[in-house]
C-alpha positions in Angstrom: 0.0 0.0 0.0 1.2 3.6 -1.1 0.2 6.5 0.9 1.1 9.9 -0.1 2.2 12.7 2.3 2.0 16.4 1.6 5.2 17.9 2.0 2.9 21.4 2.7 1.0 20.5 5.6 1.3 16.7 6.3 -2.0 15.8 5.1 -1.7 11.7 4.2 -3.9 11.1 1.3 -6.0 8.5 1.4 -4.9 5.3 -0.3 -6.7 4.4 -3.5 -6.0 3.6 -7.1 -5.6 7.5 -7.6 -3.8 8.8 -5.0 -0.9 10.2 -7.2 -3.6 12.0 -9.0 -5.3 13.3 -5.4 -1.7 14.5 -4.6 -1.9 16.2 -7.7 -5.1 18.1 -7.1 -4.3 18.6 -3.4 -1.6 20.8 -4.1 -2.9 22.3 -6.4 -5.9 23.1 -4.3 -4.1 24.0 -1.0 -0.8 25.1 -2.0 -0.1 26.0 -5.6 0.6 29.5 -4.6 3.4 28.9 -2.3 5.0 26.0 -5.1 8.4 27.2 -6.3 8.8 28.8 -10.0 10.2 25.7 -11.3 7.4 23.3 -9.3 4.6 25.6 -10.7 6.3 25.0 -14.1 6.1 21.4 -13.9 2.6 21.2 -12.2 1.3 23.3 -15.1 2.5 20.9 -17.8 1.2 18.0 -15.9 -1.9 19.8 -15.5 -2.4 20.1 -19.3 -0.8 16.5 -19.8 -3.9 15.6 -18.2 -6.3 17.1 -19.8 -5.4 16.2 -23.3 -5.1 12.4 -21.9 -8.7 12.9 -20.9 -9.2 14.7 -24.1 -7.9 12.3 -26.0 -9.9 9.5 -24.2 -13.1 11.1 -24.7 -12.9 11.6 -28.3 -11.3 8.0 -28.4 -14.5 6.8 -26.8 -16.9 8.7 -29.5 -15.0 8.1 -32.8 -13.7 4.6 -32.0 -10.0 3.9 -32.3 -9.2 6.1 -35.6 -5.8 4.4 -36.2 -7.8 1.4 -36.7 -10.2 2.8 -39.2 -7.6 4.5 -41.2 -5.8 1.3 -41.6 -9.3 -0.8 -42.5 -9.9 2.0 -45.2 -6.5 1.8 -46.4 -5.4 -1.9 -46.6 -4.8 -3.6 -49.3 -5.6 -6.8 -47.5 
Protein backbone atom coordinates (compact mmCIF):
# COMPACT_ATOMS: atom_id res chain seq x y z
CA UNK A 1 0.00 0.00 0.00
CA UNK A 2 1.19 3.57 -1.06
CA UNK A 3 0.19 6.46 0.86
CA UNK A 4 1.10 9.93 -0.11
CA UNK A 5 2.18 12.70 2.35
CA UNK A 6 1.98 16.37 1.60
CA UNK A 7 5.19 17.93 1.95
CA UNK A 8 2.95 21.37 2.67
CA UNK A 9 1.05 20.49 5.56
CA UNK A 10 1.34 16.75 6.32
CA UNK A 11 -1.99 15.81 5.14
CA UNK A 12 -1.73 11.68 4.21
CA UNK A 13 -3.90 11.13 1.28
CA UNK A 14 -5.97 8.49 1.35
CA UNK A 15 -4.89 5.26 -0.33
CA UNK A 16 -6.71 4.38 -3.48
CA UNK A 17 -5.98 3.62 -7.12
CA UNK A 18 -5.60 7.48 -7.64
CA UNK A 19 -3.75 8.82 -5.01
CA UNK A 20 -0.89 10.23 -7.25
CA UNK A 21 -3.56 11.98 -8.97
CA UNK A 22 -5.26 13.26 -5.41
CA UNK A 23 -1.70 14.50 -4.57
CA UNK A 24 -1.86 16.24 -7.66
CA UNK A 25 -5.06 18.11 -7.09
CA UNK A 26 -4.32 18.59 -3.38
CA UNK A 27 -1.55 20.81 -4.11
CA UNK A 28 -2.91 22.27 -6.39
CA UNK A 29 -5.89 23.08 -4.28
CA UNK A 30 -4.11 23.96 -1.03
CA UNK A 31 -0.85 25.08 -2.02
CA UNK A 32 -0.08 25.95 -5.60
CA UNK A 33 0.62 29.50 -4.59
CA UNK A 34 3.42 28.94 -2.30
CA UNK A 35 4.98 26.02 -5.08
CA UNK A 36 8.36 27.19 -6.35
CA UNK A 37 8.81 28.80 -9.98
CA UNK A 38 10.16 25.72 -11.33
CA UNK A 39 7.38 23.32 -9.26
CA UNK A 40 4.65 25.61 -10.73
CA UNK A 41 6.27 25.03 -14.13
CA UNK A 42 6.13 21.42 -13.87
CA UNK A 43 2.57 21.24 -12.23
CA UNK A 44 1.32 23.28 -15.13
CA UNK A 45 2.49 20.92 -17.80
CA UNK A 46 1.20 17.96 -15.89
CA UNK A 47 -1.95 19.83 -15.45
CA UNK A 48 -2.43 20.09 -19.31
CA UNK A 49 -0.80 16.46 -19.80
CA UNK A 50 -3.90 15.56 -18.17
CA UNK A 51 -6.30 17.13 -19.84
CA UNK A 52 -5.37 16.15 -23.27
CA UNK A 53 -5.13 12.43 -21.89
CA UNK A 54 -8.72 12.95 -20.85
CA UNK A 55 -9.24 14.69 -24.10
CA UNK A 56 -7.92 12.28 -25.98
CA UNK A 57 -9.89 9.49 -24.15
CA UNK A 58 -13.13 11.05 -24.65
CA UNK A 59 -12.94 11.62 -28.26
CA UNK A 60 -11.33 8.05 -28.39
CA UNK A 61 -14.54 6.76 -26.83
CA UNK A 62 -16.92 8.70 -29.47
CA UNK A 63 -14.97 8.10 -32.78
CA UNK A 64 -13.72 4.59 -32.04
CA UNK A 65 -9.98 3.90 -32.30
CA UNK A 66 -9.19 6.12 -35.65
CA UNK A 67 -5.76 4.42 -36.24
CA UNK A 68 -7.82 1.39 -36.71
CA UNK A 69 -10.21 2.75 -39.22
CA UNK A 70 -7.57 4.45 -41.15
CA UNK A 71 -5.77 1.34 -41.59
CA UNK A 72 -9.26 -0.77 -42.49
CA UNK A 73 -9.88 1.98 -45.23
CA UNK A 74 -6.51 1.82 -46.43
CA UNK A 75 -5.38 -1.88 -46.63
CA UNK A 76 -4.78 -3.58 -49.29
CA UNK A 77 -5.58 -6.80 -47.52
Amino acid sequence: MSKMKCNYCKKILSDDADVSFNYFQHLEINHYTVLSAEDKIMHDIRKKMIKSKKDYDQNKKISGNSDLIFNAKNSEI
